[in-house]
C-alpha positions as CSV (number, residue, x, y, z in Angstrom):
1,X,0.0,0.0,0.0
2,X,1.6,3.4,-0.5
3,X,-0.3,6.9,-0.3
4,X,0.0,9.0,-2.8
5,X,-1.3,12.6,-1.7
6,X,-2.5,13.4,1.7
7,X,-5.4,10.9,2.4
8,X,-4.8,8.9,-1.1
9,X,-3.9,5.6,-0.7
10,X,-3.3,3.0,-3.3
11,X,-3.8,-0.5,-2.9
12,X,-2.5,-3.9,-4.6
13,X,-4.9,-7.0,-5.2
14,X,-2.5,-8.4,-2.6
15,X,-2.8,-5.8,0.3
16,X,-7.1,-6.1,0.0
17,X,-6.6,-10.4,-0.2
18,X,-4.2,-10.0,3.1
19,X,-5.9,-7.2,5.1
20,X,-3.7,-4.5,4.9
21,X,-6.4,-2.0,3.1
22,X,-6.7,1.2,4.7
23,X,-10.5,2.9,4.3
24,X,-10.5,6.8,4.7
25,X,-13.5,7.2,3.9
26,X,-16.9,6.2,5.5
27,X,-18.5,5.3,2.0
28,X,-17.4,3.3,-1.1
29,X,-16.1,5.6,-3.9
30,X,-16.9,3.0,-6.2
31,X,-20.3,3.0,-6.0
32,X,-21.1,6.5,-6.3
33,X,-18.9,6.4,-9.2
34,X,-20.9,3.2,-10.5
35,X,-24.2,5.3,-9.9
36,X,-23.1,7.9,-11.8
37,X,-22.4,6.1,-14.8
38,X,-25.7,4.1,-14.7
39,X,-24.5,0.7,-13.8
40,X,-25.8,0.5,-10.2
41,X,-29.1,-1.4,-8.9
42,X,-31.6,0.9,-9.3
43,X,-35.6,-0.2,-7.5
44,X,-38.8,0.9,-7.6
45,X,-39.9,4.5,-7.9
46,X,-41.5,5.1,-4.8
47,X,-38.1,4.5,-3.4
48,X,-37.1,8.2,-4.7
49,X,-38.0,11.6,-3.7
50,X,-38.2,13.8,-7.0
51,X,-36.9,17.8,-6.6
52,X,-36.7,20.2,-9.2
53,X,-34.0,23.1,-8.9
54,X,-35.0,26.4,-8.3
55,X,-34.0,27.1,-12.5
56,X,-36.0,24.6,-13.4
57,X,-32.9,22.7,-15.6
58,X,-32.2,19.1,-13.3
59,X,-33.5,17.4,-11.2
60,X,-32.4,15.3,-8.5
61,X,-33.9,11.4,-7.6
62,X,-33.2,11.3,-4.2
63,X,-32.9,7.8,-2.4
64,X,-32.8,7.0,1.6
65,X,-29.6,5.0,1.7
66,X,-27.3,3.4,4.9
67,X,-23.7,3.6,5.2
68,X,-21.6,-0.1,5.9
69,X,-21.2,1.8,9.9
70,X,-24.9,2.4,9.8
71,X,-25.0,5.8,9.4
72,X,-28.3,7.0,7.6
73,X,-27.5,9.5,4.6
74,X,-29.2,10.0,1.1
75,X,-28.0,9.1,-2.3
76,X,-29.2,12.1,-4.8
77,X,-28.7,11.4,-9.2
78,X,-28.6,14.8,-10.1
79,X,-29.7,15.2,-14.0
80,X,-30.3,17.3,-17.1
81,X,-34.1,18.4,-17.7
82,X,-33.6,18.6,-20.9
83,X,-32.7,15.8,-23.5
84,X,-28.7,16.6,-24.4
85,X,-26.4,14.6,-26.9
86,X,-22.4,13.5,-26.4
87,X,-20.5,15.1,-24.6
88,X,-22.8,16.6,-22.2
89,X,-23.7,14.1,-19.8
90,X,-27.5,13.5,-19.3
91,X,-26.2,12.1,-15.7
92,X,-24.5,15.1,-14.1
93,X,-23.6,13.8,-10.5
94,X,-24.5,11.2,-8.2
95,X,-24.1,12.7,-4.7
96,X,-24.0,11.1,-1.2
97,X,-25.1,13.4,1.6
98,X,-24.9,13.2,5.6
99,X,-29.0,13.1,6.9
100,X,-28.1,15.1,9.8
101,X,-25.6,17.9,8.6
102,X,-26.9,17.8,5.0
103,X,-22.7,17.9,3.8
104,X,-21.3,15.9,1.1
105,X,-20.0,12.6,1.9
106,X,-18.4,11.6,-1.8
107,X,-19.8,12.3,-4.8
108,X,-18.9,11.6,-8.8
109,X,-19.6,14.4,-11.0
110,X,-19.4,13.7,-15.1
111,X,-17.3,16.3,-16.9
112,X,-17.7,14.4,-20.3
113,X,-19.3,11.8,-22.2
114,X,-18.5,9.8,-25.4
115,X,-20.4,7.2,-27.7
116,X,-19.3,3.9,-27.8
117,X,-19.2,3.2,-31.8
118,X,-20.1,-0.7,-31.6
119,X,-22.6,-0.1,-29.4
120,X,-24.7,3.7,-29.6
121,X,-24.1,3.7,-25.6
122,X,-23.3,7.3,-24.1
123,X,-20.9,6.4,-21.6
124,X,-18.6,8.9,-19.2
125,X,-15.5,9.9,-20.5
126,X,-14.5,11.9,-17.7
127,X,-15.2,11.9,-14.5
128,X,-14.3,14.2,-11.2
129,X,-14.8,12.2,-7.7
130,X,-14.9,13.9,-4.7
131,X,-14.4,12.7,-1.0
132,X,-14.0,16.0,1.3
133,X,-12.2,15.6,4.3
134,X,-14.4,15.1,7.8
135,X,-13.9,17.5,10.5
């Protein structure tokens, strides 16, 4: 395991079989970033809230969610209004916010998307993650 920047680690296939991962944060990255990008389990709609900004342009589907240490928090898929084409993303962010204090936990926010030629699928080409420090 090395870290690379302050609260960055890295970890080999090795250090996660043996133990020797180290979690900074209280959430899995992964899945928000999997959200965003459409691949995660999604259930029924009365599982989400619906809000409309106050402009009117996205929207957020807002889930209750539980951390892995049992914290309660909400999963929000922020999107686009309006129907958009490559390389603005339809999916603009998949948030994870703290119930009680209403701040950010992690989130994955799509900068860019592309088309996939073989297949017609809009997929993110870039992505910015986001995992603030707790105080």
């Amino acid at each position: 395991m090395s870290q690379d920047r302050e609260g960055q680690y890295r970890h080999s296939h090795k250090d996660l079989k043996e133990g020797r991962r180290r979690q900074k944060a209280a959430a899995d990255p992964a899945g928000v970033v999997y959200g965003s990008m459409g691949l995660g389990p999604f259930g029924p709609a009365d599982r989400y809230l619906i809000e409309v900004d106050a402009n009117g342009k996205s929207l957020r589907l807002i889930e209750k969610a539980k951390l892995p240490n049992g914290h309660r928090c909400s999963k929000s898929i922020v999107m686009s209004r309006d129907a958009v084409r490559a390389p603005q993303p339809q999916v603009t962010a998949v948030l994870l916010l703290d119930n009680a204090t209403g701040k950010e936990i992690c989130s994955a926010h799509v900068i860019s998307t592309i088309v996939d030629r073989p297949t017609g699928a809009i997929v993110p080409h870039k992505l910015e993650l986001r995992i603030p420090t707790r105080s």
